[in-house]
N, CA, C and O atoms as a DFTB+ gen file, in Angstrom:
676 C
 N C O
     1  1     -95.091     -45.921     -51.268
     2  2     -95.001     -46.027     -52.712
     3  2     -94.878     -47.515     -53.061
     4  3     -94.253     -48.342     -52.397
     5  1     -95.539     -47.737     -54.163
     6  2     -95.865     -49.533     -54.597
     7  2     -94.165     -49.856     -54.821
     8  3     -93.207     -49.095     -54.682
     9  1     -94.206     -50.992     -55.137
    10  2     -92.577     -51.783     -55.245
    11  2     -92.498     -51.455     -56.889
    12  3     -91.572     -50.646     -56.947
    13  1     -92.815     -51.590     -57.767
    14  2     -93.003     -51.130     -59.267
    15  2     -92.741     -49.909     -59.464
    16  3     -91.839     -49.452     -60.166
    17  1     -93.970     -49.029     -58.498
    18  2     -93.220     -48.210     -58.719
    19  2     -92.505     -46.988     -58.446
    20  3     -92.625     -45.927     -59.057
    21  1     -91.518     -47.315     -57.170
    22  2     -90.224     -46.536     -56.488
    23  2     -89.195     -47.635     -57.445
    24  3     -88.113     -47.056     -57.343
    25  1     -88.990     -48.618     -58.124
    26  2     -88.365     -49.296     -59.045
    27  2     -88.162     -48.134     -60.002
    28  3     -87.212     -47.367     -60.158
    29  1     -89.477     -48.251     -60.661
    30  2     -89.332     -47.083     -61.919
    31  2     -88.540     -45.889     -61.723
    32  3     -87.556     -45.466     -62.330
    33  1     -89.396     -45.305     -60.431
    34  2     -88.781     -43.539     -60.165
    35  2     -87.504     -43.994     -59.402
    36  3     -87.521     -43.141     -58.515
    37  1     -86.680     -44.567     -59.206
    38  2     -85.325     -44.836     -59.330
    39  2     -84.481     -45.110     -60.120
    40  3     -83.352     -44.707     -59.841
    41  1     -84.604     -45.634     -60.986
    42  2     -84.148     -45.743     -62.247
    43  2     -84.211     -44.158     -63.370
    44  3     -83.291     -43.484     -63.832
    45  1     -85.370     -44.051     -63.465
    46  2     -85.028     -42.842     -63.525
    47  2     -84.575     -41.979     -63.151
    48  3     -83.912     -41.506     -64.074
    49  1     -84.426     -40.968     -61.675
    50  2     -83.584     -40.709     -61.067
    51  2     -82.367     -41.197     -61.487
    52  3     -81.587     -40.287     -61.768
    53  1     -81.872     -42.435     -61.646
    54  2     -80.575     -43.000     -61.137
    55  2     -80.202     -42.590     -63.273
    56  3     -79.045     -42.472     -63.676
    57  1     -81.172     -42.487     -64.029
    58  2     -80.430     -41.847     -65.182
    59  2     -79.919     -40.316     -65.374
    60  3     -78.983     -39.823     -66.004
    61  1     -81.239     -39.628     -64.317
    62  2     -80.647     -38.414     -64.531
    63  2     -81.022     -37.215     -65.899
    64  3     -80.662     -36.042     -66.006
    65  1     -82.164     -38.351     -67.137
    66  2     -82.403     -37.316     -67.798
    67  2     -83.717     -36.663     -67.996
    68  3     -83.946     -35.995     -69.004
    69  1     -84.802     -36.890     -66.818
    70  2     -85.812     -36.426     -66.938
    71  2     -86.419     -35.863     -66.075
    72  3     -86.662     -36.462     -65.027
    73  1     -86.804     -34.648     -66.260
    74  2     -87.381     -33.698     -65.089
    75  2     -87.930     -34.466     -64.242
    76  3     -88.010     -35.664     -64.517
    77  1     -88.482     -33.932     -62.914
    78  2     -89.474     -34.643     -62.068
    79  2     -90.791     -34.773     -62.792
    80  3     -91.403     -35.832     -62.655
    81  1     -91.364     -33.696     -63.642
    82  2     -92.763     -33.435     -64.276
    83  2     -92.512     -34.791     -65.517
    84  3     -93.459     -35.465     -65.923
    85  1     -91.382     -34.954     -65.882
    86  2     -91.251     -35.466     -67.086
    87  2     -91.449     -37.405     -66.501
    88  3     -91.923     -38.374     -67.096
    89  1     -90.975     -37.293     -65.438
    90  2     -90.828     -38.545     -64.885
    91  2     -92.655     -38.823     -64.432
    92  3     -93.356     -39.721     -64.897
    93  1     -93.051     -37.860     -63.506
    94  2     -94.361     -38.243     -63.003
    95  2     -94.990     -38.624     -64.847
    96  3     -95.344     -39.801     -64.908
    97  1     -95.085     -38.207     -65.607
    98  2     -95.855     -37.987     -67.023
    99  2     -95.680     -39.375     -67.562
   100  3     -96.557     -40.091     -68.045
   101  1     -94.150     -39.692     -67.370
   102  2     -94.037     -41.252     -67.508
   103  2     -94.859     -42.667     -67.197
   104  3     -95.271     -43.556     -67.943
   105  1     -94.927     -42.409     -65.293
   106  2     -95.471     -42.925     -64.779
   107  2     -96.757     -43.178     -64.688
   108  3     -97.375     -44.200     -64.390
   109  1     -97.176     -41.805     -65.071
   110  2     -98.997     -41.942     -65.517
   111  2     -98.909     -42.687     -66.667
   112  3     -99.226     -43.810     -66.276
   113  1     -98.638     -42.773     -68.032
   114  2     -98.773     -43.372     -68.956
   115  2     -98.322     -45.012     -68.822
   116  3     -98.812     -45.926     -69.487
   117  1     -97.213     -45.148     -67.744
   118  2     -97.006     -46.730     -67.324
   119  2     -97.864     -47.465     -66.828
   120  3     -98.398     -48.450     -67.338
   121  1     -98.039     -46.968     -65.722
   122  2     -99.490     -47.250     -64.565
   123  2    -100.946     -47.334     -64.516
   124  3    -101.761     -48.172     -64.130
   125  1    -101.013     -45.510     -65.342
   126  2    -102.129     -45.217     -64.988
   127  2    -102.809     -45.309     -63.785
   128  3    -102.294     -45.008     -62.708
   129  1    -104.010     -45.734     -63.928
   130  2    -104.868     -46.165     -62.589
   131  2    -104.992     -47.291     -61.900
   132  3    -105.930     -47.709     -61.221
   133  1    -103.460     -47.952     -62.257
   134  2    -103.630     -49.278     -61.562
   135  2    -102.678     -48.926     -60.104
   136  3    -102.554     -49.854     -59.305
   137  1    -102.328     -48.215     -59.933
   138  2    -102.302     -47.673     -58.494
   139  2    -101.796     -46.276     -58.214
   140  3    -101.495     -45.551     -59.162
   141  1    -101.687     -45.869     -57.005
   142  2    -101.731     -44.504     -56.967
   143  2     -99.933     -43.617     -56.932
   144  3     -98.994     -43.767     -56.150
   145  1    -100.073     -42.854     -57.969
   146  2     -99.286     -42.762     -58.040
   147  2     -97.979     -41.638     -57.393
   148  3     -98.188     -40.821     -58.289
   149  1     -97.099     -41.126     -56.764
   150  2     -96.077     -40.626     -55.752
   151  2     -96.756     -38.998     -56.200
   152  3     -97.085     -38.727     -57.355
   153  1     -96.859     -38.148     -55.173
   154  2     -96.518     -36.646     -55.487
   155  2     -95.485     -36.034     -56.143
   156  3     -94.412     -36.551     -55.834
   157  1     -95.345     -34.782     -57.235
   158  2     -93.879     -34.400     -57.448
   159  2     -93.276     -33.984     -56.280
   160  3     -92.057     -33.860     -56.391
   161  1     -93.918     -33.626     -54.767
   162  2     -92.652     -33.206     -53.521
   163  2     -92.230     -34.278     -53.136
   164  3     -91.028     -34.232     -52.876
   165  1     -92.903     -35.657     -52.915
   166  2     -92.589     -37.101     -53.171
   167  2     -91.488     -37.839     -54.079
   168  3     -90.817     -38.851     -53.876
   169  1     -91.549     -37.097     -54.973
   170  2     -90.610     -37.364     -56.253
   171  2     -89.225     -36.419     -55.449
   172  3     -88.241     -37.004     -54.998
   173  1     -89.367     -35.158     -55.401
   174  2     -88.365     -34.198     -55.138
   175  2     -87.417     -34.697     -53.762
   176  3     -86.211     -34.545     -53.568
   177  1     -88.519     -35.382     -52.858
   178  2     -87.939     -35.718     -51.698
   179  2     -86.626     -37.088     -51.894
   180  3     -85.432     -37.009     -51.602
   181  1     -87.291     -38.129     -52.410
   182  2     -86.918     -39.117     -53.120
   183  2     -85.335     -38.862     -53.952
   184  3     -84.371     -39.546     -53.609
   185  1     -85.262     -38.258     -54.590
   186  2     -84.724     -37.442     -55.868
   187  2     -83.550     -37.284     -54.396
   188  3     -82.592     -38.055     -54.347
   189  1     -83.755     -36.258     -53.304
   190  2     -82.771     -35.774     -52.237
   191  2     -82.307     -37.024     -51.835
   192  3     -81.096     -37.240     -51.783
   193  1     -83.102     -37.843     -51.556
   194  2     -82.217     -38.968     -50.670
   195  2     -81.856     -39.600     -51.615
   196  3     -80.744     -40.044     -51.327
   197  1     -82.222     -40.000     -52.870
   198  2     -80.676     -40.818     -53.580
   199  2     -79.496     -39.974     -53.959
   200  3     -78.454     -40.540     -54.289
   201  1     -79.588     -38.429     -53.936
   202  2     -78.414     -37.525     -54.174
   203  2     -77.375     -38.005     -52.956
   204  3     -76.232     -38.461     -52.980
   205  1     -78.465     -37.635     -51.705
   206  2     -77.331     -37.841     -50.722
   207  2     -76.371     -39.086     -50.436
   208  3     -75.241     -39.044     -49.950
   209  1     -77.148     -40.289     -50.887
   210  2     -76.528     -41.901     -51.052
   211  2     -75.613     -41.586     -51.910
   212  3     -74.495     -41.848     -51.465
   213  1     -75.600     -41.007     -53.250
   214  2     -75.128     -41.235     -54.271
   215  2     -73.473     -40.225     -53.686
   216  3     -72.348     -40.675     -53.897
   217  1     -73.732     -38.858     -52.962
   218  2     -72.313     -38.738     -52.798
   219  2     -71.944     -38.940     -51.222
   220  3     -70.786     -38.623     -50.950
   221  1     -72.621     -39.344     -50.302
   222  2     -71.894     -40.981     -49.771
   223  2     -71.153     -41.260     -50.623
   224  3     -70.225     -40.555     -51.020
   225  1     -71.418     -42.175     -50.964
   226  2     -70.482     -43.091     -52.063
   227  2     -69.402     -42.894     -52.974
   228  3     -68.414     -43.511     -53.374
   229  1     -70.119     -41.504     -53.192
   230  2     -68.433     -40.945     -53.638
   231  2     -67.407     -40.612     -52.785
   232  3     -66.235     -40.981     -52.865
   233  1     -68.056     -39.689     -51.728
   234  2     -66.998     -39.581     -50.891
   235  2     -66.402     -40.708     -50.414
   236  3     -65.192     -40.825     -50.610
   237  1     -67.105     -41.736     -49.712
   238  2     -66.660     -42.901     -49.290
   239  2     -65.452     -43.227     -50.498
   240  3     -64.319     -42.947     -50.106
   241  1     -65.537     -43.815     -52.000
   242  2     -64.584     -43.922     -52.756
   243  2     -63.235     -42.735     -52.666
   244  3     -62.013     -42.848     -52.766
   245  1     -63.970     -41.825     -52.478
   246  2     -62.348     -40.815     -52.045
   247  2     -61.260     -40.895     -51.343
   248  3     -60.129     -40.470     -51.574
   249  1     -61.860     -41.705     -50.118
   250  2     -61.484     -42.003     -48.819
   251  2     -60.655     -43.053     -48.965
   252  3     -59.486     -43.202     -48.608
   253  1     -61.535     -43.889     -49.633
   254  2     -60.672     -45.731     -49.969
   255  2     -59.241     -45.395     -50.761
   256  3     -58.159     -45.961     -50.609
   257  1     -59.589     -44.265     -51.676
   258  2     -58.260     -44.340     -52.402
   259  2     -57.099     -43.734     -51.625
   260  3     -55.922     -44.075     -51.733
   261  1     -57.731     -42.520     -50.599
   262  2     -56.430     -41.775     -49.728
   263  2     -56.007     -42.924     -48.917
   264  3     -54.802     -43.097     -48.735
   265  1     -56.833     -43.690     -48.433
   266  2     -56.392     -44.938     -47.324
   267  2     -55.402     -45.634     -48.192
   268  3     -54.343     -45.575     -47.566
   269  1     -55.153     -46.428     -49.609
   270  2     -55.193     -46.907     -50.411
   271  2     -53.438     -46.461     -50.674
   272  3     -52.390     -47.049     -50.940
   273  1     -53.887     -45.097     -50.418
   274  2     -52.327     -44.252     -51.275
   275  2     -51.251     -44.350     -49.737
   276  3     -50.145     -44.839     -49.505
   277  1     -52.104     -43.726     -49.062
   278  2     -51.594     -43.277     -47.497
   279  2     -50.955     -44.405     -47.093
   280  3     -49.747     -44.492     -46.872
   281  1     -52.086     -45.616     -46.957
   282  2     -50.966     -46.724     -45.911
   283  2     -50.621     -48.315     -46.619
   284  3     -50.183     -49.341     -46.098
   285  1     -50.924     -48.082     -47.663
   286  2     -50.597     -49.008     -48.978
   287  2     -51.758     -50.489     -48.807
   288  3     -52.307     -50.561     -47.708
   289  1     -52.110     -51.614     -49.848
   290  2     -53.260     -52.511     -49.675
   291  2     -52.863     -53.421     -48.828
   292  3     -51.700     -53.764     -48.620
   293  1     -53.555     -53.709     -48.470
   294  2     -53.165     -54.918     -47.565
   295  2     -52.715     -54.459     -45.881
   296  3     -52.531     -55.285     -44.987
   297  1     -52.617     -53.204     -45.747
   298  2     -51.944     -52.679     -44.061
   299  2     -53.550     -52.833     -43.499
   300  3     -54.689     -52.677     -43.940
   301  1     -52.758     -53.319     -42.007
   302  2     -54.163     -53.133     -40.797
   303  2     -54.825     -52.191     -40.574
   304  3     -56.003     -52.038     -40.252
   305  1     -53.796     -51.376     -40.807
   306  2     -54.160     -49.671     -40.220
   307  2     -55.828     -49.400     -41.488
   308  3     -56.814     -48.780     -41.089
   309  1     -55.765     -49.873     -42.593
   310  2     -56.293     -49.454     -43.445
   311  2     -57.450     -50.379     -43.171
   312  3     -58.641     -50.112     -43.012
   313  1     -56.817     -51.519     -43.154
   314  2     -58.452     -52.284     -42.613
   315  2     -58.871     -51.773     -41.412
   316  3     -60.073     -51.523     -41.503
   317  1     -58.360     -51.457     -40.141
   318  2     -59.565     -50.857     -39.353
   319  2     -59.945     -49.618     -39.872
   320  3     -60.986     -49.223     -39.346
   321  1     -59.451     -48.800     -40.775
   322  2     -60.034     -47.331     -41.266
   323  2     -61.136     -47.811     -42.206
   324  3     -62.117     -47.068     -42.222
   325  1     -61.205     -49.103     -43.151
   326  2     -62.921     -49.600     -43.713
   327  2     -63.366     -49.646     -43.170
   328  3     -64.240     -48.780     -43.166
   329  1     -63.390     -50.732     -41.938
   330  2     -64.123     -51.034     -40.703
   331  2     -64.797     -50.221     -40.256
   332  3     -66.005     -50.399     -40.101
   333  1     -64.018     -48.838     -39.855
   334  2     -64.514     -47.642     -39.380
   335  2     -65.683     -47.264     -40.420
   336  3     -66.880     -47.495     -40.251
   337  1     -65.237     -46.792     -41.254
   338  2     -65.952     -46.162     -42.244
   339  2     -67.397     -47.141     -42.567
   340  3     -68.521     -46.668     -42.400
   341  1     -67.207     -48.310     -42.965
   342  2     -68.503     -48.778     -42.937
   343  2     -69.735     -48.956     -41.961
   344  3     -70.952     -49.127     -42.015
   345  1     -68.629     -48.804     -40.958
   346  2     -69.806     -49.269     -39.492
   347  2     -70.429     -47.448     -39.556
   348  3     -71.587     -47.409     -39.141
   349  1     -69.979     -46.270     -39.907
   350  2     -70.197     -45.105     -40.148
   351  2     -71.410     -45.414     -41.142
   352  3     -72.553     -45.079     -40.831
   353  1     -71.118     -46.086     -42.392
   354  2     -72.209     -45.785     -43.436
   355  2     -73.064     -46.805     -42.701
   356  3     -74.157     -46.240     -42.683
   357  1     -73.227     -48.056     -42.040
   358  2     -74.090     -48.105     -41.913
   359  2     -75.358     -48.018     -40.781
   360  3     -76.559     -48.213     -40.593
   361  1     -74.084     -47.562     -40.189
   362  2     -75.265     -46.285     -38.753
   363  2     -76.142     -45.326     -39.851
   364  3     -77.372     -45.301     -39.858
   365  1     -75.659     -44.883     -40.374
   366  2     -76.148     -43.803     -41.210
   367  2     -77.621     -44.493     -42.312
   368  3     -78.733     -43.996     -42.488
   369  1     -77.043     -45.741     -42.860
   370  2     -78.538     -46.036     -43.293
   371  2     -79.533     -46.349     -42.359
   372  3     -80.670     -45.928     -42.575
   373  1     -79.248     -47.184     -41.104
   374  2     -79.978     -47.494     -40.234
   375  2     -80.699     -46.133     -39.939
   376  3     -81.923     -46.155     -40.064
   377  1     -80.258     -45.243     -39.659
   378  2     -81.140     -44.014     -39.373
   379  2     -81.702     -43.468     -40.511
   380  3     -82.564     -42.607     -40.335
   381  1     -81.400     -43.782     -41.652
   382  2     -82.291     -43.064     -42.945
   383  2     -83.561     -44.093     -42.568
   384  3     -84.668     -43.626     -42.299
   385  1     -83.292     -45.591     -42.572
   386  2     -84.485     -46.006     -42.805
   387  2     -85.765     -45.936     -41.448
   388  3     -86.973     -46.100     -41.619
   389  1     -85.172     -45.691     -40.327
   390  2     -85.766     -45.873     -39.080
   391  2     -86.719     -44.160     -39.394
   392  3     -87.830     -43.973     -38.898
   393  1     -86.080     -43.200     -40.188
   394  2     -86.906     -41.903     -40.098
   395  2     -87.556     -41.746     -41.308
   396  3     -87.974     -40.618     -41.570
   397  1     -87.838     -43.205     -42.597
   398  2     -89.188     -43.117     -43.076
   399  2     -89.880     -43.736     -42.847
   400  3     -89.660     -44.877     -42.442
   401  1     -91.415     -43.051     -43.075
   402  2     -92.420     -43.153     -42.551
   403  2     -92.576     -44.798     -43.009
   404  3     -93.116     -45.449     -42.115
   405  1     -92.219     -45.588     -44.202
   406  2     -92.929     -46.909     -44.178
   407  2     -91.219     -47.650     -44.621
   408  3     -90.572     -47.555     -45.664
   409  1     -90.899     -48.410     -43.253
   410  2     -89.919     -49.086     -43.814
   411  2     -89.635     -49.946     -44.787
   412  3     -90.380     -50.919     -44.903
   413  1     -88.745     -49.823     -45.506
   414  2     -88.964     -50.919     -46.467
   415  2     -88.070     -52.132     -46.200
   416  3     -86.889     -52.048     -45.862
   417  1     -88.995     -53.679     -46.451
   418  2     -88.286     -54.722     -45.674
   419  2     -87.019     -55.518     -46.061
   420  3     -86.412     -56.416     -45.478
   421  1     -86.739     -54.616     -47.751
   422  2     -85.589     -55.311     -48.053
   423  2     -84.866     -54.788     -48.013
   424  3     -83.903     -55.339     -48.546
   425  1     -84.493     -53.088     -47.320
   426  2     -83.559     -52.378     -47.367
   427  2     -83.496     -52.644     -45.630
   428  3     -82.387     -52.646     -45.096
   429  1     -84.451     -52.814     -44.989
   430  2     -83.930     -53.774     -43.608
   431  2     -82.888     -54.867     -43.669
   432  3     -81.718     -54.983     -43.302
   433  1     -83.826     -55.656     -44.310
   434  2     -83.015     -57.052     -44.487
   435  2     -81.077     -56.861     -45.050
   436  3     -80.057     -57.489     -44.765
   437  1     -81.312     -55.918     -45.754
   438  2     -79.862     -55.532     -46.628
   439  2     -79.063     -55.327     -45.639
   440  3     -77.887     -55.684     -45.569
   441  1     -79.865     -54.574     -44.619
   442  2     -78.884     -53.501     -43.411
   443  2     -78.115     -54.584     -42.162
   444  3     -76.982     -54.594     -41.679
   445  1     -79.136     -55.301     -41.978
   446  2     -79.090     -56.515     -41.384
   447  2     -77.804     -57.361     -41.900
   448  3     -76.794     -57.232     -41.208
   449  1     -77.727     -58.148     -42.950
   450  2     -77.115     -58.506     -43.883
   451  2     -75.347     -57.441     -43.609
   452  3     -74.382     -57.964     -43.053
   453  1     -75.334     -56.471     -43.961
   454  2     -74.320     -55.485     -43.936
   455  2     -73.825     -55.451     -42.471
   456  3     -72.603     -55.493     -42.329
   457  1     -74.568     -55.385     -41.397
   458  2     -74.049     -55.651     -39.939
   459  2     -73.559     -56.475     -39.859
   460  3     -72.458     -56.444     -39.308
   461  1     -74.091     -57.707     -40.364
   462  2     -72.981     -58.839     -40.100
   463  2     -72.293     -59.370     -40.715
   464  3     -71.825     -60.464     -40.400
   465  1     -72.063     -58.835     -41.634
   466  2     -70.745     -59.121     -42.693
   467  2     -69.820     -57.886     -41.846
   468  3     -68.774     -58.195     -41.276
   469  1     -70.191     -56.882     -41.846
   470  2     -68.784     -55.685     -40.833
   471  2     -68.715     -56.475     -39.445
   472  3     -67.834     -56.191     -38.634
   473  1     -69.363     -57.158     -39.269
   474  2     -69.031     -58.078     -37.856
   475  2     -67.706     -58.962     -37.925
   476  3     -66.653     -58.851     -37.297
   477  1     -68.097     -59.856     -38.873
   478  2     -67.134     -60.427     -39.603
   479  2     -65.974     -60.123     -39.594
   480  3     -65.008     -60.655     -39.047
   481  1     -66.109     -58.843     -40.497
   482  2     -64.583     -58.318     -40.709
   483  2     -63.730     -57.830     -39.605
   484  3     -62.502     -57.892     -39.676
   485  1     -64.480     -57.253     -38.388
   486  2     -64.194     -57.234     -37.830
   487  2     -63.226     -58.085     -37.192
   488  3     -62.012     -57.892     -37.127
   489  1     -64.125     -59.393     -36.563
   490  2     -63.486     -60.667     -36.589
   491  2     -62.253     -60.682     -36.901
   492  3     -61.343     -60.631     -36.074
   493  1     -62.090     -60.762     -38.289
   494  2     -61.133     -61.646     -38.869
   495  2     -60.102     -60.249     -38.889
   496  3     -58.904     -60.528     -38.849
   497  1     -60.343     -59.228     -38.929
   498  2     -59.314     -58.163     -38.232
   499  2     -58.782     -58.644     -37.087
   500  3     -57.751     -59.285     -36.883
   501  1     -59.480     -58.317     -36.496
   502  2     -58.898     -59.078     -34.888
   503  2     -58.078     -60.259     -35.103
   504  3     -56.881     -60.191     -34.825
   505  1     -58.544     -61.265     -35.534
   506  2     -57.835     -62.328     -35.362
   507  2     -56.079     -62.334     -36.108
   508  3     -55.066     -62.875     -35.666
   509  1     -56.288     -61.456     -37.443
   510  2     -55.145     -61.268     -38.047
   511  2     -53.874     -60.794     -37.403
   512  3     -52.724     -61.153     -37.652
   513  1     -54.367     -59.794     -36.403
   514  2     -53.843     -58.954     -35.619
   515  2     -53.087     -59.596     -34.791
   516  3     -51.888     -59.394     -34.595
   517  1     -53.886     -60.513     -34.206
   518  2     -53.575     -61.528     -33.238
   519  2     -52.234     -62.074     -33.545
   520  3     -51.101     -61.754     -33.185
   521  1     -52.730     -63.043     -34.358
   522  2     -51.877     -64.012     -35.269
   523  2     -50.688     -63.328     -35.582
   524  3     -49.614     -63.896     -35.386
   525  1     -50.732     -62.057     -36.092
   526  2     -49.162     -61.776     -36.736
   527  2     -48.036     -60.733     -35.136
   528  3     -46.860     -60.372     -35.183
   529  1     -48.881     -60.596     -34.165
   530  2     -48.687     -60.588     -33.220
   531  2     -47.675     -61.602     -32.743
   532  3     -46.450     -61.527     -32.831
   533  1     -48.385     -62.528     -32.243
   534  2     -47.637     -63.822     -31.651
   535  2     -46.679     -64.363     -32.490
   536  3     -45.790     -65.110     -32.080
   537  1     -46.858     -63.917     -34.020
   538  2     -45.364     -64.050     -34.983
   539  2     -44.133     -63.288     -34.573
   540  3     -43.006     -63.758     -34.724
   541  1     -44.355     -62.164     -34.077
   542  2     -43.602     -61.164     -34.227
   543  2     -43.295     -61.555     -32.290
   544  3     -42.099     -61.547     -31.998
   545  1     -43.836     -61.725     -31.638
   546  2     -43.612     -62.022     -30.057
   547  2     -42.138     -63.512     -30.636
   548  3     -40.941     -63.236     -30.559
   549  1     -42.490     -64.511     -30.995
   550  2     -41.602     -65.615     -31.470
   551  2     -40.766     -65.249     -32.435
   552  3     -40.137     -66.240     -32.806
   553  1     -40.403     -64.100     -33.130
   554  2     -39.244     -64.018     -33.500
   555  2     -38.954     -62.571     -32.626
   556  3     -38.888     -61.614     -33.397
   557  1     -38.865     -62.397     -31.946
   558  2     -38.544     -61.805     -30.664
   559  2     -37.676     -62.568     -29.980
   560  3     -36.455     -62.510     -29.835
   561  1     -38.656     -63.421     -29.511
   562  2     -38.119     -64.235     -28.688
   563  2     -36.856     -65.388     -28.995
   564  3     -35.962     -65.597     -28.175
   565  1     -36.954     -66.088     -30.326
   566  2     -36.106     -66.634     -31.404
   567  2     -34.584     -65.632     -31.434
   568  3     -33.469     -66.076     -31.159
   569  1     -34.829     -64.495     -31.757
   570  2     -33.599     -63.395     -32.130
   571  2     -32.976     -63.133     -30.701
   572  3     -31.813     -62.809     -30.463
   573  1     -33.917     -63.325     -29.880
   574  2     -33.023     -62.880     -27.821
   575  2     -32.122     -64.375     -27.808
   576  3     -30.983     -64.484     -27.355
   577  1     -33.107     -65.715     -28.553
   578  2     -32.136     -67.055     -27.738
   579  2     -31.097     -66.973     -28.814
   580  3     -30.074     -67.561     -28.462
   581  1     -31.004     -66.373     -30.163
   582  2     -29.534     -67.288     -30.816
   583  2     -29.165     -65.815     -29.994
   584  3     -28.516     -66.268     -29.052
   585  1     -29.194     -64.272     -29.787
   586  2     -27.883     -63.677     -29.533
   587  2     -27.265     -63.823     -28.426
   588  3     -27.758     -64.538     -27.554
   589  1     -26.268     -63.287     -28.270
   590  2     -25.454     -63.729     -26.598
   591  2     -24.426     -62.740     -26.671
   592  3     -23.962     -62.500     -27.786
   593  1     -23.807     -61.870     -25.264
   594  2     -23.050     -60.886     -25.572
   595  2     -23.748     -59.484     -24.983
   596  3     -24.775     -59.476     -24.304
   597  1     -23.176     -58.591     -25.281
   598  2     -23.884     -57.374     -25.503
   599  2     -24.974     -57.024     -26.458
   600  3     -25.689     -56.056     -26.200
   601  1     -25.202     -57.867     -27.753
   602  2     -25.778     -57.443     -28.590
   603  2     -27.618     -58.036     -27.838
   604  3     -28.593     -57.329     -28.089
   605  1     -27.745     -59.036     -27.178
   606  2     -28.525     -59.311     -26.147
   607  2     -29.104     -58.420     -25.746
   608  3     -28.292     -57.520     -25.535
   609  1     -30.798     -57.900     -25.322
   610  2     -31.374     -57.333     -24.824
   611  2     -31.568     -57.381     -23.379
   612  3     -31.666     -58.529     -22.944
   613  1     -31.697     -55.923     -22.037
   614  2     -31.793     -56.671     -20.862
   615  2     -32.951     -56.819     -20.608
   616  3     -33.666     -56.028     -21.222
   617  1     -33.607     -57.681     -19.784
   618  2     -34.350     -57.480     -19.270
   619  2     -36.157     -57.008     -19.390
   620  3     -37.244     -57.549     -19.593
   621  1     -35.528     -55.518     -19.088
   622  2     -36.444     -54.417     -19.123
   623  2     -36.630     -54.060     -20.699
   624  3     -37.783     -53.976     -21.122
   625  1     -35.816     -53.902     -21.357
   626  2     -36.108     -53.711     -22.735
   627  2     -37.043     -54.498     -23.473
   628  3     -37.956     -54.085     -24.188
   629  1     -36.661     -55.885     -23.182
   630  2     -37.406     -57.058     -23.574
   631  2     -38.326     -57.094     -23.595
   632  3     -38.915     -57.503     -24.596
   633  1     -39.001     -56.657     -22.425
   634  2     -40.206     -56.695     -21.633
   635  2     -41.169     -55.495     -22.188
   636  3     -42.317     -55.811     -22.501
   637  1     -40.809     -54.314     -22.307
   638  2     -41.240     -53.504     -23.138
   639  2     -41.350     -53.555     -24.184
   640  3     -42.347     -53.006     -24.653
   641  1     -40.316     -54.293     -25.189
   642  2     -40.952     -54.652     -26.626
   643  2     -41.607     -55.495     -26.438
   644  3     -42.471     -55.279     -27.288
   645  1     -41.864     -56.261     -26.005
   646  2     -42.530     -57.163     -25.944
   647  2     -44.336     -56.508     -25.768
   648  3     -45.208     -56.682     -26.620
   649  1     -44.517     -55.757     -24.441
   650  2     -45.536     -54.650     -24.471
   651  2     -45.868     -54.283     -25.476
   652  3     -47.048     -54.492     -25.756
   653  1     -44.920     -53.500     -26.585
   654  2     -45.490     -52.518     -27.490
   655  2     -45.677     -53.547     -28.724
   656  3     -45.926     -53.059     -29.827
   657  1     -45.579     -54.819     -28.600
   658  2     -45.500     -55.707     -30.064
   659  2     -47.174     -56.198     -29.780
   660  3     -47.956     -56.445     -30.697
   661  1     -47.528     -56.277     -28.269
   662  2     -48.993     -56.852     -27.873
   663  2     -49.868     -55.300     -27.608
   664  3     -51.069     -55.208     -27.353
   665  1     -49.113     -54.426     -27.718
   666  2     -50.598     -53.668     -27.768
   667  2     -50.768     -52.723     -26.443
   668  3     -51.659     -51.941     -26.114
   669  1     -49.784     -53.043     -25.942
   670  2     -50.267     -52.597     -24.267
   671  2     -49.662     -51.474     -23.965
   672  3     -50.035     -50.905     -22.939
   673  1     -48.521     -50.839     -24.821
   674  2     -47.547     -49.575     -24.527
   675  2     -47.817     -48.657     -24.928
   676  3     -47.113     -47.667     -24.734
């Protein structure tokens, strides 16, 4: 389908108030014979795959807000649950676009684009992690040198929080 016009029959679609017949009727009177214009099972097919994007996206927003409510803004836990979730949506476009018949090169390029920005975040997940890690290892370690006494950790305890503060327990 020309770039003009899967533009058009998306937009429409994406309003929602005109039959498929009503939309093709459009398009003839836009176009005409200056190129050829989509089938209505073309239209119908079309029509399915922006439904299914469209509640993606809702659901996805459902999700953000339970994450949102569940482990409050700003928690890790919640950033690797985006993380998750996006690298999900965008396996999922990668395979919408790999199973039509004519890829289109800017919804490549987009996908592309979207991999490595969730790369990113990734990243800088990790690194956060890191970082407030080795905070929490130094006031560990800070709180063992001022106490003295019993209130002092032995050993083995130490050593195990210490484990479960890096990840390893």
């Amino acid at each position: 389908m020309p770039e003009p016009i899967r533009v058009a029959v998306d937009e429409e679609l994406a309003q929602g108030k005109l039959s498929l017949d009503q939309i093709l009727t459009k398009l003839d009177k836009e176009f005409g014979d200056e190129a050829e214009l989509p089938s209505r099972a073309a239209l119908g097919r079309r029509k399915k795959r922006l439904d299914k994007i469209v509640a993606k996206h809702r659901q996805t927003n459902e999700i953000m807000k339970v994450f949102v409510k569940e482990f409050g803004a700003g928690n890790s836990q919640m950033s690797r649950g985006i993380i998750e979730m996006l690298r999900m949506s965008v396996h999922e476009v990668a395979e919408q676009i790999s199973a039509n018949a004519e890829p289109d090169v800017g919804a490549l390029s987009a996908l592309a684009l979207a991999m490595k920005r969730l790369a990113s975040a990734e990243e800088v997940t990790v690194k956060v992690e890191e970082r407030l890690r080795e905070q929490l290892l130094e006031k560990l370690d800070e709180g063992q040198a001022a106490k003295q006494g019993p209130r002092k950790l032995d050993k083995p305890t130490l050593d195990y929080a210490r484990s479960v503060i890096r990840g390893e327990a």
